[in-house]
C-alpha positions in Angstrom: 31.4 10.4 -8.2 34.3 11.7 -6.0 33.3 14.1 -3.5 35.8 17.0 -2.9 36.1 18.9 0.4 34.5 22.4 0.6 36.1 25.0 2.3 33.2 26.1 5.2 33.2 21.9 5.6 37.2 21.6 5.7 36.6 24.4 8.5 33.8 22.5 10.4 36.2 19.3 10.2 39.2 20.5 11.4 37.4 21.7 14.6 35.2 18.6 15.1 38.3 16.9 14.9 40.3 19.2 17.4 36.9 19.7 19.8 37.1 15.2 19.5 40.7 14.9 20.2 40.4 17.1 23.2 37.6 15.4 24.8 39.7 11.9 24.3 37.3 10.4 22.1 38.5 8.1 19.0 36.6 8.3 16.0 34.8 4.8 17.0 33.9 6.2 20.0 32.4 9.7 18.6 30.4 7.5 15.8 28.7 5.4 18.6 27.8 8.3 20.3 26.7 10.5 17.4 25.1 7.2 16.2 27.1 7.7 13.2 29.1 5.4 11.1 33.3 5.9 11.8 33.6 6.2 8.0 31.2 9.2 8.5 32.9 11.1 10.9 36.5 10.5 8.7 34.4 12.5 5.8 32.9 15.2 8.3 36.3 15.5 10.0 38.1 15.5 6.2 35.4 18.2 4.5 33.6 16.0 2.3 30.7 17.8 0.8 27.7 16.7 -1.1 27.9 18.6 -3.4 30.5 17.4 -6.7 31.6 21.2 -7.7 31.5 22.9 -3.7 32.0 26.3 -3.4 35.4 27.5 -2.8 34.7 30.8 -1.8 33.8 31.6 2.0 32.5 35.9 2.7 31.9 35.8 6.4 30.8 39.7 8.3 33.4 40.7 10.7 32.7 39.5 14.3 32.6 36.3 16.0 31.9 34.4 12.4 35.5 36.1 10.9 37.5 35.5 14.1 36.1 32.1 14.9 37.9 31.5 10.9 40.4 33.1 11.4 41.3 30.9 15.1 40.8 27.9 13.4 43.2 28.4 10.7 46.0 30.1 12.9 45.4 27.2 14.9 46.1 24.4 12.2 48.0 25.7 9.5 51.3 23.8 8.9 52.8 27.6 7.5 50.9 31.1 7.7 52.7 33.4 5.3 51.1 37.2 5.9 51.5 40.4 3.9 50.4 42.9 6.1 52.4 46.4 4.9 51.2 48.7 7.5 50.8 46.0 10.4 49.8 43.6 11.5 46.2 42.8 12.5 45.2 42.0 16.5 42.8 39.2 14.7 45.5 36.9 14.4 46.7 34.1 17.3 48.2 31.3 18.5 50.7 32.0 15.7 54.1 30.9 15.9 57.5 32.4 14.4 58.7 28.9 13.1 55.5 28.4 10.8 54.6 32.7 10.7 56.2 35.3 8.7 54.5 38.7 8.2 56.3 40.8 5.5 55.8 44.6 5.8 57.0 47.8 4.6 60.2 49.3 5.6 59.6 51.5 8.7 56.4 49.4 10.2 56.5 48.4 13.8 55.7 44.9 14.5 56.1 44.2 18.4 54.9 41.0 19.0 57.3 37.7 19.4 54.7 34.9 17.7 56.0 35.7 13.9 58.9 35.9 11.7 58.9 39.4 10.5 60.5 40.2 7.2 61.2 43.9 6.0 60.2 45.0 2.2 62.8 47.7 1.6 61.4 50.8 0.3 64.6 50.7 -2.5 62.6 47.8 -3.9 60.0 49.9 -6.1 56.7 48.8 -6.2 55.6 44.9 -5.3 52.1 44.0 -6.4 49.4 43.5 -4.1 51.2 45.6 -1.4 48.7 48.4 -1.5 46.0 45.3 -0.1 47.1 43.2 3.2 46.7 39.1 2.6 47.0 36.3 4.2 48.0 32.3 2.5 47.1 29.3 5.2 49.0 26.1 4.2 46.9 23.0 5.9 48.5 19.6 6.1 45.2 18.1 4.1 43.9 20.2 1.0 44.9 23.2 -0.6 46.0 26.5 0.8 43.0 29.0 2.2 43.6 32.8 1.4 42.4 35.1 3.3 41.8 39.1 2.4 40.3 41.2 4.7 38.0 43.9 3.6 36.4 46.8 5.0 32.9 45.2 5.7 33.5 40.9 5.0 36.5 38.6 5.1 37.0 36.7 2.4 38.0 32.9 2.4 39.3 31.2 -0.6 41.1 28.0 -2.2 40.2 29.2 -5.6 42.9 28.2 -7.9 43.9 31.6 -9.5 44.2 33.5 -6.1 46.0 30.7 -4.7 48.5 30.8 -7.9 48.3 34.5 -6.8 49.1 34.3 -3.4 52.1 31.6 -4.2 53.5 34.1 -7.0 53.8 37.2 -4.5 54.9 35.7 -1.5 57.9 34.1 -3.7 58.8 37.7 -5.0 58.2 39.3 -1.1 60.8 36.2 0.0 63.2 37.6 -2.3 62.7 41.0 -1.7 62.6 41.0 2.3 65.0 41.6 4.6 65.1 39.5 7.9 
């Protein structure tokens, strides 16, 4: 049976993997250590779960939990594509304008020079999912990670339908935006 990367293990991989690479360590040379096989640490540094059907779905409290996520996919996404109409959040860093756009509303004030911003006029009438800030993670490996941030919990998901979501409105906001 074909094992399919989770979302909380994709997370735990893609740091074992940077926290390896910056101690100079091959994967050979972490599996002796760990006294782990190198095939192992390939599926721990890839997200391969147990489990057949994992959860895609990751709620995490706001706090270190949240921003340690949130770090970790700034960090490694190939593109970060943010709808953030009123601003946008602190949370957010090491981002980069070549892989970062943030779309906002017309009038917003976005001072910082680590993101492409992109303007949604007013004139354009209403844009779904405006009225609720989002933000779509492309990683090299795997599908995309949404991200929604709520009052109380961030929410963390590869589910098919909000990514299908996600890939819908930022295709309209493209169109619609003004550099």
């Amino acid at each position: 049976m074909e094992r399919k990367p989770a979302l909380r293990s994709r997370l735990l991989g893609l740091e074992l993997r940077r926290v390896r690479e910056a101690n100079g360590l091959t994967v050979a040379e972490l599996a002796s250590r760990a006294q782990q096989s190198a095939e192992r640490i390939r599926e721990l540094e890839n997200g391969v779960a147990a489990s057949p059907t994992p959860d895609p779905t990751l709620w995490c409290a706001w706090g270190t939990e949240a921003t340690s996520v949130i770090n970790v996919l700034c960090r490694t996404a190939e593109r970060i594509d943010i709808l953030a109409p009123l601003g946008l959040n602190p949370v957010f860093e090491r981002l980069d304008p070549r892989r970062s756009t943030v779309y906002v509303l017309e009038g917003t004030v976005v001072d910082r020079a680590d993101v492409t911003v992109r303007v949604i006029p007013r004139s354009a009438g209403y844009c779904p999912g405006v009225e609720h800030p989002l933000t779509r993670f492309v990683l090299a490996k795997g599908p995309a990670v949404i991200f929604y941030a709520y009052l109380h919990r961030a929410m963390f998901t590869e589910e098919p339908r909000h990514l299908r979501s996600a890939e819908e409105l930022f295709g309209r906001l493209a169109a619609l935006a003004c550099a």
